[in-house]
mmCIF file of the N, C-alpha and C atoms, coordinates in Angstrom:
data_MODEL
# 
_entry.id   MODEL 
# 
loop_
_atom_site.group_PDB 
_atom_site.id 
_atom_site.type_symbol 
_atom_site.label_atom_id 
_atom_site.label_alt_id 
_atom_site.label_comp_id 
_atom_site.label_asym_id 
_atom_site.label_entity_id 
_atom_site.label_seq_id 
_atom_site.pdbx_PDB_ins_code 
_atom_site.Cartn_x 
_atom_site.Cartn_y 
_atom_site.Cartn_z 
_atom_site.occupancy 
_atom_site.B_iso_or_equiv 
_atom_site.pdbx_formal_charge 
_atom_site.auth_seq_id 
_atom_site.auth_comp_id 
_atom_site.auth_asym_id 
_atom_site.auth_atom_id 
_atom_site.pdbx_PDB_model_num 
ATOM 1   N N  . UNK A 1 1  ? -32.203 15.381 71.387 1.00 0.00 ? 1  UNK A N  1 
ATOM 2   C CA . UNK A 1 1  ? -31.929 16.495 72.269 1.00 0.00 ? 1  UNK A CA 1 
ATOM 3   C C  . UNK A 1 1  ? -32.550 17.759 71.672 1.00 0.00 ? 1  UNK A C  1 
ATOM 4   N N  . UNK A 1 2  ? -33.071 18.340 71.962 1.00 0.00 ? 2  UNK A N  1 
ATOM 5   C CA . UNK A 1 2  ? -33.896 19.611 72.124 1.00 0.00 ? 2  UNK A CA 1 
ATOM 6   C C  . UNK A 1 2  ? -32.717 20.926 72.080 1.00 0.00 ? 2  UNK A C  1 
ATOM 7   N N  . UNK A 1 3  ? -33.370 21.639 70.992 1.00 0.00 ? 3  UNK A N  1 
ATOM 8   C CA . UNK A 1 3  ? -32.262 23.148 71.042 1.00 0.00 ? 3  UNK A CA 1 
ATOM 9   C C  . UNK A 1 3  ? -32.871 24.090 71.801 1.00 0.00 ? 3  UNK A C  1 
ATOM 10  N N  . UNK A 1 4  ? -31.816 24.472 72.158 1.00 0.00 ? 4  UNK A N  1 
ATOM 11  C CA . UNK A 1 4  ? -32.053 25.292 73.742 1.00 0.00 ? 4  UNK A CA 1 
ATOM 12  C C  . UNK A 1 4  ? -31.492 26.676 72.599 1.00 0.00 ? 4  UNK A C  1 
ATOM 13  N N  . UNK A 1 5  ? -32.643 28.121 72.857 1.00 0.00 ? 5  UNK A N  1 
ATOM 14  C CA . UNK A 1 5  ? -31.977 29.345 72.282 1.00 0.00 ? 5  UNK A CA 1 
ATOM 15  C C  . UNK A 1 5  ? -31.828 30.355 72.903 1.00 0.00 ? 5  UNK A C  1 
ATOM 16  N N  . UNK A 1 6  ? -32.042 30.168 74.449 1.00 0.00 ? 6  UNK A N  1 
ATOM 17  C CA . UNK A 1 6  ? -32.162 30.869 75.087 1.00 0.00 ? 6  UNK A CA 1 
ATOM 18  C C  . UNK A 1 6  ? -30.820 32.026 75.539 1.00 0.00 ? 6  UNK A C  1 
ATOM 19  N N  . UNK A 1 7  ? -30.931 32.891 76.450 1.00 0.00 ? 7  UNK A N  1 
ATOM 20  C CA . UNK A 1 7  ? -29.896 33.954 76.162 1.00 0.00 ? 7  UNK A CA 1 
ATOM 21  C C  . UNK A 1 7  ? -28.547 33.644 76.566 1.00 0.00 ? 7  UNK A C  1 
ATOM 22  N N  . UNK A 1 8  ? -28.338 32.950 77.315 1.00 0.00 ? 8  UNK A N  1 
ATOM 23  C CA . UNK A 1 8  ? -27.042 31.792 77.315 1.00 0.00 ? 8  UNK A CA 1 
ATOM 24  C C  . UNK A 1 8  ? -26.766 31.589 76.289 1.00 0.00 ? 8  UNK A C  1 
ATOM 25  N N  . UNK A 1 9  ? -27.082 30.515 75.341 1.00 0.00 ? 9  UNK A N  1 
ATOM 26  C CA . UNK A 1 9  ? -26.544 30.235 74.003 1.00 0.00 ? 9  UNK A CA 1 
ATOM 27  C C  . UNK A 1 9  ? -26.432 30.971 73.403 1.00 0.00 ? 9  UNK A C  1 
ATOM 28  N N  . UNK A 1 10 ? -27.196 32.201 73.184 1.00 0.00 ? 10 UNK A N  1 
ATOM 29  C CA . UNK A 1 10 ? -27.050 33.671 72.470 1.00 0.00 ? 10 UNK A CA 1 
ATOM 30  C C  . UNK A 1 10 ? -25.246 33.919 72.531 1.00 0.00 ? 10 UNK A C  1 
ATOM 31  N N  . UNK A 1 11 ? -25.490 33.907 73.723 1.00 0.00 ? 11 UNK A N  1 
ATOM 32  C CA . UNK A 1 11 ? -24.402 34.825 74.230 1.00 0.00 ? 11 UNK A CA 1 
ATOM 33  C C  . UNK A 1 11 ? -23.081 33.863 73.813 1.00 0.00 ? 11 UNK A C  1 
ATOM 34  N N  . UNK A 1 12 ? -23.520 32.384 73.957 1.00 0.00 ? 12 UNK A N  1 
ATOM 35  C CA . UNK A 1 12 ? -22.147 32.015 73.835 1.00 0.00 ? 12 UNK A CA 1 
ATOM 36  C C  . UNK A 1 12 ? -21.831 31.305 72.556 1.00 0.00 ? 12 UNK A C  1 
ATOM 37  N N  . UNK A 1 13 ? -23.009 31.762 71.437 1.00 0.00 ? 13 UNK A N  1 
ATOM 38  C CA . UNK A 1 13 ? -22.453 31.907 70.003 1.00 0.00 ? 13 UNK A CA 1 
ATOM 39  C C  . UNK A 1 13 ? -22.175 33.108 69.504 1.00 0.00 ? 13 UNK A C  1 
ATOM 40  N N  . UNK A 1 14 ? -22.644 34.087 70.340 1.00 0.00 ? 14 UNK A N  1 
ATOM 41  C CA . UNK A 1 14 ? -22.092 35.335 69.756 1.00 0.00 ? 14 UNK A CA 1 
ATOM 42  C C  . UNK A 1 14 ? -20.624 34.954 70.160 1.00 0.00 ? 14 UNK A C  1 
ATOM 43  N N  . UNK A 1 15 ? -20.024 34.715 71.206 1.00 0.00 ? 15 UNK A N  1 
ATOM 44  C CA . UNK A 1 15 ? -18.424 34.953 71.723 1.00 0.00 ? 15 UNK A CA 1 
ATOM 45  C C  . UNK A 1 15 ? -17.838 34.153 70.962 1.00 0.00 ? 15 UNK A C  1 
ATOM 46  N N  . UNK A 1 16 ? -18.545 32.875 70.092 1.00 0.00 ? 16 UNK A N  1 
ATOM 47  C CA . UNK A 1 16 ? -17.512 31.745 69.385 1.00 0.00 ? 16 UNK A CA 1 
ATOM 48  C C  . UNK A 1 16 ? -17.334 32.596 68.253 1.00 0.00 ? 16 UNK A C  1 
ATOM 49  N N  . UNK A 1 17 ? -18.374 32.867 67.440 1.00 0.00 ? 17 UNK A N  1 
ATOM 50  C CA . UNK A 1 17 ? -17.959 33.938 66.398 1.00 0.00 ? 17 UNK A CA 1 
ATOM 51  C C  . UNK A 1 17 ? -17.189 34.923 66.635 1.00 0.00 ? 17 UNK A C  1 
ATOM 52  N N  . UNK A 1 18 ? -17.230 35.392 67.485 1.00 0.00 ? 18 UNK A N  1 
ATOM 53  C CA . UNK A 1 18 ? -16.239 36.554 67.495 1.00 0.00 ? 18 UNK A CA 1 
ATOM 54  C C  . UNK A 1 18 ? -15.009 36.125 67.965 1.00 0.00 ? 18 UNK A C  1 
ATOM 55  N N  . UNK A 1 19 ? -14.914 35.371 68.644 1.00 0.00 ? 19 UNK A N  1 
ATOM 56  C CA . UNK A 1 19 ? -13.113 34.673 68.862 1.00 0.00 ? 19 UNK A CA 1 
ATOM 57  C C  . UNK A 1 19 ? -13.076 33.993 67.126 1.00 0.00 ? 19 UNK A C  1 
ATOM 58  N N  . UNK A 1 20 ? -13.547 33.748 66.679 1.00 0.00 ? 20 UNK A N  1 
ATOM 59  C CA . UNK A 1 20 ? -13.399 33.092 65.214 1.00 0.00 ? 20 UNK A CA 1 
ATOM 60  C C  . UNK A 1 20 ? -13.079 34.237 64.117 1.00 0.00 ? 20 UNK A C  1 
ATOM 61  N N  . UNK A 1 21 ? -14.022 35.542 64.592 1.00 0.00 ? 21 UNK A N  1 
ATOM 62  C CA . UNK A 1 21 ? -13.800 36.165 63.240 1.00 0.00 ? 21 UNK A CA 1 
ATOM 63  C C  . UNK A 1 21 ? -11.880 37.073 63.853 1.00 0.00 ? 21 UNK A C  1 
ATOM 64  N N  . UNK A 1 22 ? -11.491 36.969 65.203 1.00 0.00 ? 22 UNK A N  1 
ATOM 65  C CA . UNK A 1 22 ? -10.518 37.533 65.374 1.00 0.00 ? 22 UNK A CA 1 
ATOM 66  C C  . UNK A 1 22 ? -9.036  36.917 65.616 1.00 0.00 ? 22 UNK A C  1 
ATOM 67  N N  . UNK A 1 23 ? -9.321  35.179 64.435 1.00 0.00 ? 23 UNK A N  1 
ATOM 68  C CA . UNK A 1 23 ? -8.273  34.428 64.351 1.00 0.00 ? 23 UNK A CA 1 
ATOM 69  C C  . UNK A 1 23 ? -7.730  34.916 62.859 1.00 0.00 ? 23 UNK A C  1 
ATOM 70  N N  . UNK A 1 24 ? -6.205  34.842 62.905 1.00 0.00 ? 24 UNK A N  1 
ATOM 71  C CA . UNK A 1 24 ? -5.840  35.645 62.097 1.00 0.00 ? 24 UNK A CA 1 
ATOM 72  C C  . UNK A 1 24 ? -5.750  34.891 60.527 1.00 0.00 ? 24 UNK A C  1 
ATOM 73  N N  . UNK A 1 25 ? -5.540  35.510 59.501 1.00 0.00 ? 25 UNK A N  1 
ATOM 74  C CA . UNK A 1 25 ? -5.533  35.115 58.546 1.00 0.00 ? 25 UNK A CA 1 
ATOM 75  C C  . UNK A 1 25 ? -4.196  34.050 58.164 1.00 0.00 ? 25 UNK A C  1 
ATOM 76  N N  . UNK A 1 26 ? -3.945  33.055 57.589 1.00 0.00 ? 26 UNK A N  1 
ATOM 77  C CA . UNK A 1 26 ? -2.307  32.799 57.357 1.00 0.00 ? 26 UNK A CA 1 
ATOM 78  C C  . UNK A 1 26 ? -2.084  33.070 56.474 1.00 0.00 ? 26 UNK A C  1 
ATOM 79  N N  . UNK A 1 27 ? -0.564  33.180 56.385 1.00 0.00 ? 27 UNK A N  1 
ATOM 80  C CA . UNK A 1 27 ? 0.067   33.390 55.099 1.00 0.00 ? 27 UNK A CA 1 
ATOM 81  C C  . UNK A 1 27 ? 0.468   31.974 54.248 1.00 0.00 ? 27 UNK A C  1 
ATOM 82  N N  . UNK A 1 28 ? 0.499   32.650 53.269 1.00 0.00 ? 28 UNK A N  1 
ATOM 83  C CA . UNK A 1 28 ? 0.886   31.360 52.460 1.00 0.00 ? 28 UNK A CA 1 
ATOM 84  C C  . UNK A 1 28 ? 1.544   29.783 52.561 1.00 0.00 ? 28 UNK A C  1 
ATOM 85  N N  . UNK A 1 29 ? 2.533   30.617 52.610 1.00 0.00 ? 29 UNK A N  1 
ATOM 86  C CA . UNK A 1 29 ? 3.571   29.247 53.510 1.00 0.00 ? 29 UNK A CA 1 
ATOM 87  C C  . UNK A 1 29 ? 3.359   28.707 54.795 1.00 0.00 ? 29 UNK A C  1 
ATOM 88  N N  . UNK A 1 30 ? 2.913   29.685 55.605 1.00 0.00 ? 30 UNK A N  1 
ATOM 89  C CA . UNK A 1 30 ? 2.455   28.844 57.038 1.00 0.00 ? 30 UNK A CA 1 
ATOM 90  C C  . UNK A 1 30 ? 1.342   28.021 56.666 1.00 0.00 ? 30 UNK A C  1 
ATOM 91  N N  . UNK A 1 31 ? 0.775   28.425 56.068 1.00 0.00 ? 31 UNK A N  1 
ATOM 92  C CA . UNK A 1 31 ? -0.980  27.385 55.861 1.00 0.00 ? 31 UNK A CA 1 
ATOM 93  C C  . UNK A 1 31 ? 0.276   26.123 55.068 1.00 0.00 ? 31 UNK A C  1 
ATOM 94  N N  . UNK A 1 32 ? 0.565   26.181 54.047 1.00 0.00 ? 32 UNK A N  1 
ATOM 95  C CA . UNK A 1 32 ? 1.710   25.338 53.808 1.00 0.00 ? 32 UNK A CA 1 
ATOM 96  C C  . UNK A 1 32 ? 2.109   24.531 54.457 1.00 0.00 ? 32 UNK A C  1 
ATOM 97  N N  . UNK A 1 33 ? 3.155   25.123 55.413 1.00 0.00 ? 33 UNK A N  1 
ATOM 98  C CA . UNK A 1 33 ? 3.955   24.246 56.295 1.00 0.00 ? 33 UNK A CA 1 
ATOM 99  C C  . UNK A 1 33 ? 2.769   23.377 57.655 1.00 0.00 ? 33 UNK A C  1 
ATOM 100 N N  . UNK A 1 34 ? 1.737   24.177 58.001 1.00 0.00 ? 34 UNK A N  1 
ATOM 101 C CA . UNK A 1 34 ? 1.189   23.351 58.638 1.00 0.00 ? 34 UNK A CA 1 
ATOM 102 C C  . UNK A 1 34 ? 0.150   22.199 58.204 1.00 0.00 ? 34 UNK A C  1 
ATOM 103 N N  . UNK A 1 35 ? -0.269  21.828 56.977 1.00 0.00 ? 35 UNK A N  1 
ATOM 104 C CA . UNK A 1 35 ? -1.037  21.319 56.042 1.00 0.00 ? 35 UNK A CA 1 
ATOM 105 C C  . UNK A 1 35 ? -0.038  20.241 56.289 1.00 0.00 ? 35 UNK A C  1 
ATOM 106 N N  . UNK A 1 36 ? 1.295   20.447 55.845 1.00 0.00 ? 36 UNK A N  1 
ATOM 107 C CA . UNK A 1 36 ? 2.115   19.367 55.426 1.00 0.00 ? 36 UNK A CA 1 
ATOM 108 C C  . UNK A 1 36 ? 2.678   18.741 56.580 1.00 0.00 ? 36 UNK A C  1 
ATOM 109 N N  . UNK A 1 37 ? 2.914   19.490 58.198 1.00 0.00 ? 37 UNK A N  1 
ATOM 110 C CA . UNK A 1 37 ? 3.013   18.993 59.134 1.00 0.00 ? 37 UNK A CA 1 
ATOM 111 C C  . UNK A 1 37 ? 1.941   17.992 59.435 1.00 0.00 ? 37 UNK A C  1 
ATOM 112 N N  . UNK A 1 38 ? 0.832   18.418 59.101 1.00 0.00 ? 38 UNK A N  1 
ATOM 113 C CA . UNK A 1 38 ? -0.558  17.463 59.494 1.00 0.00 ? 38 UNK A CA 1 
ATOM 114 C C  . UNK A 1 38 ? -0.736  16.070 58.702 1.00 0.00 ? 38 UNK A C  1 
ATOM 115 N N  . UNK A 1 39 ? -0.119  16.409 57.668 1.00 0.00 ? 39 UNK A N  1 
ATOM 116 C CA . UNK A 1 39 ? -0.252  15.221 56.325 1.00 0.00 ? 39 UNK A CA 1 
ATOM 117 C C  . UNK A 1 39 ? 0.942   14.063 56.610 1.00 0.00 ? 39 UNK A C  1 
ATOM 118 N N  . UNK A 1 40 ? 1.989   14.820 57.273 1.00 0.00 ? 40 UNK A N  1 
ATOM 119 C CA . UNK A 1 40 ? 3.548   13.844 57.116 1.00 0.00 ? 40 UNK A CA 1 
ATOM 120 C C  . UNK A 1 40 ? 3.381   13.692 58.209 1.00 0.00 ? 40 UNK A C  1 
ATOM 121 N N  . UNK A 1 41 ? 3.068   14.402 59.301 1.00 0.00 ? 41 UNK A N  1 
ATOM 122 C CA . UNK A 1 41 ? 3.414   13.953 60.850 1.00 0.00 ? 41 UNK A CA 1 
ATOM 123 C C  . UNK A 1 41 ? 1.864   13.917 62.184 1.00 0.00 ? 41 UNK A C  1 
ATOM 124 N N  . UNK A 1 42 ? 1.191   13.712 61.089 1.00 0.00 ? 42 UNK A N  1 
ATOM 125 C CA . UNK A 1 42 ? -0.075  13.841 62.174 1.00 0.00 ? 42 UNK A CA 1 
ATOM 126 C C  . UNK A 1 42 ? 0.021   14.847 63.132 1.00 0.00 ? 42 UNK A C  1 
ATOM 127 N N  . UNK A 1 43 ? 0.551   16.283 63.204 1.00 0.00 ? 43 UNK A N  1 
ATOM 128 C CA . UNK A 1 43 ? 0.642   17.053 63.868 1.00 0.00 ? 43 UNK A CA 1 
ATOM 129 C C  . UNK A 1 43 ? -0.588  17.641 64.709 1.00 0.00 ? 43 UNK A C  1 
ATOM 130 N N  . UNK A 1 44 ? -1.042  17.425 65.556 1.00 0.00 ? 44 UNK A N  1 
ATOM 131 C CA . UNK A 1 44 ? -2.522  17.873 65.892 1.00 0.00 ? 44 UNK A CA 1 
ATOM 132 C C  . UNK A 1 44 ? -2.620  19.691 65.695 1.00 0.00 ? 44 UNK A C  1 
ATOM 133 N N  . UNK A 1 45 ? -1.033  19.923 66.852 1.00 0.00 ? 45 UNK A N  1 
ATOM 134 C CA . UNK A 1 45 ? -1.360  21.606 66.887 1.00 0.00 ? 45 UNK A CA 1 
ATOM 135 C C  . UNK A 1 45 ? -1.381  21.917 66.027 1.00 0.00 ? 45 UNK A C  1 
ATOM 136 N N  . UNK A 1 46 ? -0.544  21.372 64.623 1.00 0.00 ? 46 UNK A N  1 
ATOM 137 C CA . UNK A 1 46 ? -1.039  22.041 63.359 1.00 0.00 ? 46 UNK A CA 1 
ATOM 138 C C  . UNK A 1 46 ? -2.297  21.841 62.754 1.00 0.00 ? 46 UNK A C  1 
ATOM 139 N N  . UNK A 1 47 ? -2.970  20.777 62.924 1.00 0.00 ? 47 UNK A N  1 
ATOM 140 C CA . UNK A 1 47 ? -4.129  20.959 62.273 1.00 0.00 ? 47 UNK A CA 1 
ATOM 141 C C  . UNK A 1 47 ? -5.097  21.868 63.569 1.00 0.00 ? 47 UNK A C  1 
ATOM 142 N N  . UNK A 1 48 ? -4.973  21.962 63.987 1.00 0.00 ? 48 UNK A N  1 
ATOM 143 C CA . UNK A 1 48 ? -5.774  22.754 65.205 1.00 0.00 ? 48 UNK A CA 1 
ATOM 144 C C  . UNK A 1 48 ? -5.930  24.724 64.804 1.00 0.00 ? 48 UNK A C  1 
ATOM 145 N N  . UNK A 1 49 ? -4.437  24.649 64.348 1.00 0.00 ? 49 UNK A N  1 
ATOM 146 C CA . UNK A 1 49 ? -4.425  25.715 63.886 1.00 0.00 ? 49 UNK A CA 1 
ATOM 147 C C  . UNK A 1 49 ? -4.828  26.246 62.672 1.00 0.00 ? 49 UNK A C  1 
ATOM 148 N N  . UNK A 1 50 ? -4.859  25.017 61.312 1.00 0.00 ? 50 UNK A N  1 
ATOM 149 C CA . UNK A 1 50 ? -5.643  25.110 60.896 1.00 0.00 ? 50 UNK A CA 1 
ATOM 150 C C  . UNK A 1 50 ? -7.035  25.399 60.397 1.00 0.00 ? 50 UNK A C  1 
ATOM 151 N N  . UNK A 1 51 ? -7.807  24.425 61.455 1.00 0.00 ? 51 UNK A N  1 
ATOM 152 C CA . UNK A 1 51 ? -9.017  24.320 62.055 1.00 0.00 ? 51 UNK A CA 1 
ATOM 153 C C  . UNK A 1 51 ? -9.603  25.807 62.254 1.00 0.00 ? 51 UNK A C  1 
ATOM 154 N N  . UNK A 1 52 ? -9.103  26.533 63.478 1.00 0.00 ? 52 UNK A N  1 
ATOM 155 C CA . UNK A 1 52 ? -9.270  27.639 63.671 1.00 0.00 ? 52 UNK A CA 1 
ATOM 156 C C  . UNK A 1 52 ? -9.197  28.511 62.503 1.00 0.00 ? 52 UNK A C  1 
ATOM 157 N N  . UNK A 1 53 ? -8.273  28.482 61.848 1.00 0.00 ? 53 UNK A N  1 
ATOM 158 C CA . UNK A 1 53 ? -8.227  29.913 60.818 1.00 0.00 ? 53 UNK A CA 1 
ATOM 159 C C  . UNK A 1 53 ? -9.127  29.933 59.860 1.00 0.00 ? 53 UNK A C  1 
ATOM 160 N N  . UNK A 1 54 ? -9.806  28.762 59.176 1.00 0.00 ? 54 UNK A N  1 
ATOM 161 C CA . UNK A 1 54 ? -10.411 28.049 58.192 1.00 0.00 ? 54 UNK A CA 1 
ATOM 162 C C  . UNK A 1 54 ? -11.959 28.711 59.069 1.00 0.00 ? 54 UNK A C  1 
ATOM 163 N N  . UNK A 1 55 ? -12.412 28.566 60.616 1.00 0.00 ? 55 UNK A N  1 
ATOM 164 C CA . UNK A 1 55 ? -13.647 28.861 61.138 1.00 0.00 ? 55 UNK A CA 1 
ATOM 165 C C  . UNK A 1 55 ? -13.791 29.963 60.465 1.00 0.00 ? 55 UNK A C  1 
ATOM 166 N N  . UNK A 1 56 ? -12.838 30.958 60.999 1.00 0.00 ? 56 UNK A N  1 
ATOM 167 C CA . UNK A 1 56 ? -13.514 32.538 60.233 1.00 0.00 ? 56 UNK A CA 1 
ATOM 168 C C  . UNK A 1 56 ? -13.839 32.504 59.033 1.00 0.00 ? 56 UNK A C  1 
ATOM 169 N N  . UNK A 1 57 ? -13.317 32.125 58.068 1.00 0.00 ? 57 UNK A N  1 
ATOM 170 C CA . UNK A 1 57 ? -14.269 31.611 56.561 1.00 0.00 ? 57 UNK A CA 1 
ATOM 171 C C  . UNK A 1 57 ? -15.197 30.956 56.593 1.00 0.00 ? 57 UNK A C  1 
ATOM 172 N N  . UNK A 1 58 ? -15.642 30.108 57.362 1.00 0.00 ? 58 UNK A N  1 
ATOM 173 C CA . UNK A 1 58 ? -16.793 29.643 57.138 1.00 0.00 ? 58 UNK A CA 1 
ATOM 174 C C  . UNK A 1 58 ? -18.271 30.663 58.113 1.00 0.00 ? 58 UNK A C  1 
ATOM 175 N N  . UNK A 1 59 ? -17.552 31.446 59.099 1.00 0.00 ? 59 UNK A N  1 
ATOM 176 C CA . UNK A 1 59 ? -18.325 32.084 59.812 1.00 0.00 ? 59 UNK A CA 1 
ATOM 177 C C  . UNK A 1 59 ? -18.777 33.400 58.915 1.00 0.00 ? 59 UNK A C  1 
ATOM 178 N N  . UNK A 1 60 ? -17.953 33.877 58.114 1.00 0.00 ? 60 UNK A N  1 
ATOM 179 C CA . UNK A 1 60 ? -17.984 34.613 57.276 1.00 0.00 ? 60 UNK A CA 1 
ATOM 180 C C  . UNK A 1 60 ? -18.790 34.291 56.026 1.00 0.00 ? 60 UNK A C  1 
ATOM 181 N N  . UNK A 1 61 ? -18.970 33.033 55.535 1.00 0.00 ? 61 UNK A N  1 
ATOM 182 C CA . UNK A 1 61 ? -19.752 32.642 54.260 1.00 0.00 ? 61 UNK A CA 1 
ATOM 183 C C  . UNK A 1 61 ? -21.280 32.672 55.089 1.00 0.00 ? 61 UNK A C  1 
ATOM 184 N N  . UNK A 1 62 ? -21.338 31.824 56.474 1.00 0.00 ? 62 UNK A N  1 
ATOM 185 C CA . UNK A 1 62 ? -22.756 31.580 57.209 1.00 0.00 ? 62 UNK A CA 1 
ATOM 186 C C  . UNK A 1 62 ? -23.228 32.964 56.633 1.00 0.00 ? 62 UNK A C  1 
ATOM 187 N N  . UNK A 1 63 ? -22.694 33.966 57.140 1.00 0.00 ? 63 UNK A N  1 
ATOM 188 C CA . UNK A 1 63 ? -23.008 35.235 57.471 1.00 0.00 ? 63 UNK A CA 1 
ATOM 189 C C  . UNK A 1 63 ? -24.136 35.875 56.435 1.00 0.00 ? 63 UNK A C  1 
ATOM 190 N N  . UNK A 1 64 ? -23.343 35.145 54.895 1.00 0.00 ? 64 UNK A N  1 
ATOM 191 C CA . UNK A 1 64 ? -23.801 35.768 53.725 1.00 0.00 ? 64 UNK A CA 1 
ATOM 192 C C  . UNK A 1 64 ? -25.598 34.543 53.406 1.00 0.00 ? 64 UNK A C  1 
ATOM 193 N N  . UNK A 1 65 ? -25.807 33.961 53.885 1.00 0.00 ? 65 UNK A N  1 
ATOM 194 C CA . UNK A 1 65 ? -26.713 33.364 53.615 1.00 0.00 ? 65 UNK A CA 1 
ATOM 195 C C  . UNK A 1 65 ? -28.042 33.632 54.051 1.00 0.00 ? 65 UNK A C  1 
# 
């Protein structure tokens, strides 16, 4: 499949980053408690939420490269 860069995709990686960089940070124990929800109970929404908070760090490291 062929990458398409045209101003569509522009646009709709600019909006993923920015819904990413404006997921919030967790606190300690919540990253905690949902780690361990995911580990003991296969919790999806917790790892989901995970998932998400973890993007802005990595959108943030891309950034630096």
């Amino acid at each position: 499949m062929a990458h398409l860069d045209d101003p569509t995709t522009q646009r709709a990686n600019l909006r993923y980053i920015r819904n990413a960089m404006d997921e919030p940070l967790l606190e300690r124990e919540h990253e905690l408690d949902l780690a361990r929800r995911w580990k003991d109970k296969r919790d999806e929404k917790a790892l989901h939420e995970l998932v998400r908070s973890y993007t802005r760090l990595v959108v943030a490291l891309c950034g630096k490269v």
